[in-house]
N, C-alpha and C positions, 0 to 999 in steps of 0.2 A: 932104475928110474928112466925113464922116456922121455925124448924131448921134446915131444910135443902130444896132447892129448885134446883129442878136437870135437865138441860138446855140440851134436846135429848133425847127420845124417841127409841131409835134404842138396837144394844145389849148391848153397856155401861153402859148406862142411866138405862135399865131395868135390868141389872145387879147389879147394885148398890141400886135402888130401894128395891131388894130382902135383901139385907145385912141392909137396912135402918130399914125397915120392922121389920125384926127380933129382931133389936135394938129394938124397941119402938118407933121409932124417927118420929115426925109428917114434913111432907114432902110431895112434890106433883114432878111431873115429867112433862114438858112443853118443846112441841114441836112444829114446826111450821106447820107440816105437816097435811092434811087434816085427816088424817087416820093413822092408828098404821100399820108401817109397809112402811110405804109413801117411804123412801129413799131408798129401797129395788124395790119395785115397778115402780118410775122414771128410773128405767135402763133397757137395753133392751131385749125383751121377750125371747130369748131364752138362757139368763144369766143360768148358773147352778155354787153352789159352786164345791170348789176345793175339799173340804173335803167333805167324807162322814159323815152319820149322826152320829159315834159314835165320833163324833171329834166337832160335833157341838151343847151340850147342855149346856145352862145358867142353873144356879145355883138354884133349888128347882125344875125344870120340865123337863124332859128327851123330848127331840126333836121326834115326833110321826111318825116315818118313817122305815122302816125294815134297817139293818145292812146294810154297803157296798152301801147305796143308795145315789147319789148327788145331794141333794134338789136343784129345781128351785126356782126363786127368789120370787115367790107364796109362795110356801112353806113359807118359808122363813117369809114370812110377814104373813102370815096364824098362823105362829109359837108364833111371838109376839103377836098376836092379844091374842092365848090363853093362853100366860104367865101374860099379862096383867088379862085376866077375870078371871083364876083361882089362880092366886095370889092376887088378889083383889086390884093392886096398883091402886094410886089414878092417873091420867093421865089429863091433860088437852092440847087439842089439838087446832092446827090454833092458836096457839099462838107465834110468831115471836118475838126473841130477838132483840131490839135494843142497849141495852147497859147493863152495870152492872157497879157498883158507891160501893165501898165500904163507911159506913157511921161509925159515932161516936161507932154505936151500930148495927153489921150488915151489910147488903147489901140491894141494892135499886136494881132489875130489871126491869127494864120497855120492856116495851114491846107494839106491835102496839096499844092494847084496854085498857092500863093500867099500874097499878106497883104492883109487887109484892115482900116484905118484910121476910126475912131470915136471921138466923143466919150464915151461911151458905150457901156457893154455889159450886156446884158440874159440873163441865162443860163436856158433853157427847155428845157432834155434831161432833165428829171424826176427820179425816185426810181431809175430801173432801170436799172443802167448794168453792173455784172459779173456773168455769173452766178456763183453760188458753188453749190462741193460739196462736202462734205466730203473730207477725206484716205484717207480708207480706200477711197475709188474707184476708185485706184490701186494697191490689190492684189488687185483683182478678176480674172480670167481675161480676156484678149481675145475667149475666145469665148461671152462674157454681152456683148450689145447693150446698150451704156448710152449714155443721154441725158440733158441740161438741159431740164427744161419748156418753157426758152425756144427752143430749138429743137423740140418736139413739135410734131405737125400732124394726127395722126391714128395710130389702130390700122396704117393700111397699112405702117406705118414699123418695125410690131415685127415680130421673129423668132417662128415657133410655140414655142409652149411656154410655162411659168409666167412669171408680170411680178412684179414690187417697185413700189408706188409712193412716193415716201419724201416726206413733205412733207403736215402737216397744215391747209394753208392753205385760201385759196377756189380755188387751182390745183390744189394738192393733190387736194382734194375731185372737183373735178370730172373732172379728169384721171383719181382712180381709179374713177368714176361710170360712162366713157364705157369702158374699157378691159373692166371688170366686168360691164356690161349685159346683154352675151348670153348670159355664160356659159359660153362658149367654152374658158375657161380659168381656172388658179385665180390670181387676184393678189393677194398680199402684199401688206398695207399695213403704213408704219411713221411714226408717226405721232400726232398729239393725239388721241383718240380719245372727249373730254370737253370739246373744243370745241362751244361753244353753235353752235346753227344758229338762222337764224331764216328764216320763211316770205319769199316776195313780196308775198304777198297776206295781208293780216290784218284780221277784222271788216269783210272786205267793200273795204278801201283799200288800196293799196300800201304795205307799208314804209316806204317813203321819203314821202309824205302824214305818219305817221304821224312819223320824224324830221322834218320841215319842221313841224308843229303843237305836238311839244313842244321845238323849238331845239337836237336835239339835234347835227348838224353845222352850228350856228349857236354853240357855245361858245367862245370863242379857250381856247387854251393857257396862257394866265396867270392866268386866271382859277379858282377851285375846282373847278366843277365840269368845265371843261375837263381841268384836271389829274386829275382822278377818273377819267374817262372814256377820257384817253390811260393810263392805267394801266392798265384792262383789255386783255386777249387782246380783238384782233379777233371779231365772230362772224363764219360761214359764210354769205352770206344767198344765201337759191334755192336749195339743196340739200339735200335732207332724207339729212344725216348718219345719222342712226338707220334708217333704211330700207338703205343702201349700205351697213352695217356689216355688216347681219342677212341680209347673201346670203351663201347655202352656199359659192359661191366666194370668197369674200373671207375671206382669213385677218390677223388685227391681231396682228401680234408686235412692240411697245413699240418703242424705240430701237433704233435701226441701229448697231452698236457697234464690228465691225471686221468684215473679210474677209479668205480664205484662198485664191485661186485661185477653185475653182468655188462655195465655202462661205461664204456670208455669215452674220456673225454675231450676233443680234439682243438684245434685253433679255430676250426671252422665250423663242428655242428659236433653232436653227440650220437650216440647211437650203441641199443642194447643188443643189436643183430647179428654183432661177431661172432663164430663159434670157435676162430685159430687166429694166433699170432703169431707169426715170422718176426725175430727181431733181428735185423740185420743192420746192427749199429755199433759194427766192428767188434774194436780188441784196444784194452791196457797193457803195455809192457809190462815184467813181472820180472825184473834183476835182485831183486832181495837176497837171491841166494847166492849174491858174491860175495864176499866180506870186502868192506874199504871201499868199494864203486863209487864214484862219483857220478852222478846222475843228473842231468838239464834240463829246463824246465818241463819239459814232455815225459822226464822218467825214461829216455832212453839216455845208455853209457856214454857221458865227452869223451869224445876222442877225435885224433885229426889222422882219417882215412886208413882205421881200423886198430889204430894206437892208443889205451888207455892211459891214464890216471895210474896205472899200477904196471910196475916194469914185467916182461913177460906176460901179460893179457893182455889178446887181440880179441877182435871184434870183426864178424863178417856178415855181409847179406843183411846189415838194415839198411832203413827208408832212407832216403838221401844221405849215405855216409860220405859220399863223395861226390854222385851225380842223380837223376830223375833214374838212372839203370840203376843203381847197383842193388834193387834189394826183387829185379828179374832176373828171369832164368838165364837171358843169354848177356845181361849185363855185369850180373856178376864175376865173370872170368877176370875182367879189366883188373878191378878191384884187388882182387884172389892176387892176380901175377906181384902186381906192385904192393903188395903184402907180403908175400913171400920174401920177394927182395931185400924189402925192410928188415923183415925178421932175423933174416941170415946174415945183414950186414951189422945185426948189433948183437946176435945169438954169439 
């Protein structure tokens, strides 16, 4: 049996792996994906982080990238592949959770080829796990192209003719940035359209200089001003929103309210013009396949800074488990150390 078996692959997973390591602790890391780096790679091609590289390094191997640089999602998975080989974790891949069963003595994972047996279990599959889309998508016409964000990869993938992009987030954004650019065509956005945006670069520093000097993804959750701060809307950051709005092709018609066949029908006007839909209106967490989980109103696992409901499962890399970082790349480490610790002092 093992004492620890770590369900993700991505930078949680291999963040904690590192801290496992160091222990002594015999452990493997099991992901569903074909390849190290996989949920990185499924999104589309001309993704780049928000942060640059000195914001983005997991815990024993600095990120291989010049200063000030915003790795693409290559990078990115190029990254993990070699924290994996020069950290030597043990990783097995194409391996799909179906459930987790805590037992007399341990945990039972199974998984599509198998089960495998641990004292311990470590859950590191993130925030993003269904896409969701609203119900009215379903009375659209077969002959409007429609898509999840999470499968978009590029413009090659739309049909000519007018797009919809529906989702006011930093996918959103960017996704209607890239689609819009040339002009090509007219796309509909539906959408926040009074979402703050904010620069990369401000007074000469990044962003994120700027968070790391006044604590601002350095707050926990429990705290006031944490709680203040999880209370707003997300901004957009890198994408000048005001600029993308004020193109001739781009039409903002409010909420997406129903459809009719070829007719979609919006808060502000209707229109049979669409030939594609981009829906980029996130993701549902998807815990079902734990047995016993206690689950809060959002449907992600109670826990306090990565400690469940159920002795022996942890929890890593979600959205606010402890601060506005822990569910980034370079925020996560924090997280990962002071879990470890945990672990070991009650393992």
């Amino acid at each position: 049996m093992l004492d620890y078996v770590v369900i993700g692959g991505a930078q949680a997973g291999l963040s904690m792996a590192y801290h496992l390591k160091r222990k002594g602790k015999k452990f493997i890391v099991i992901d569903g994906g074909k390849e190290i780096g996989a949920s990185w790679l499924n999104r589309w091609d001309s993704l780049k982080l928000f942060t640059p590289t000195q914001y983005n390094h997991l815990p024993g191997l600095k990120f291989n990238a010049p200063k000030g640089h915003y790795p693409t999602k290559f990078e990115v998975a190029n990254y993990f592949k070699s924290y994996v080989e020069e950290l030597e974790i043990p990783v097995k891949l194409n391996t799909l959770v179906t459930s987790v069963c805590k037992k007399d003595v341990g945990f039972q994972v199974t998984h599509k080829d198998g089960v495998i047996e641990a004292e311990n279990v470590i859950v590191a599959t993130g925030p993003f796990h269904t896409p969701y889309t609203p119900p009215c998508h379903t009375k659209i016409s077969e002959e409007i192209f429609q898509m999840h964000s999470n499968f978009y990869k590029g413009t090659h993938q739309l049909e000519n003719g007018d797009a919809l992009v529906v989702g006011g987030g930093d996918s959103g954004y960017q996704i209607l940035n890239e689609i819009s650019k040339d002009g090509s065509r007219t796309v509909y956005f539906s959408g926040d359209t009074a979402v703050k945006s904010m620069p990369q670069i401000f007074l000469g520093k990044t962003i994120w200089w700027w968070f790391t000097l006044t604590g601002f993804l350095s707050f926990n959750k429990y705290s006031w001003l944490g709680k203040k701060i999880n209370s707003f809307k997300q901004p957009v950051i890198g994408t000048d929103v005001k600029e993308i709005l004020s193109r001739n092709n781009v039409i903002s018609v409010g909420r997406t309210n129903d459809a009719l066949n070829n007719e979609i029908i919006f808060e502000n006007q209707k229109t049979s013009a669409i030939k594609n839909v981009v829906w980029a209106t996130g993701y549902r967490p998807n815990f079902k396949w734990i047995e016993g989980l206690e689950l809060d109103a959002d449907s992600y696992p109670k826990n306090y800074r990565g400690l469940s409901n159920i002795q022996g499962l942890y929890f890593i890399g979600l959205p606010w488990m402890h601060t506005r970082g822990s569910a980034t790349l370079g925020g996560v480490s924090k997280d990962a150390s002071y879990l470890a610790d945990r672990m070991c002092a009650v393992s």
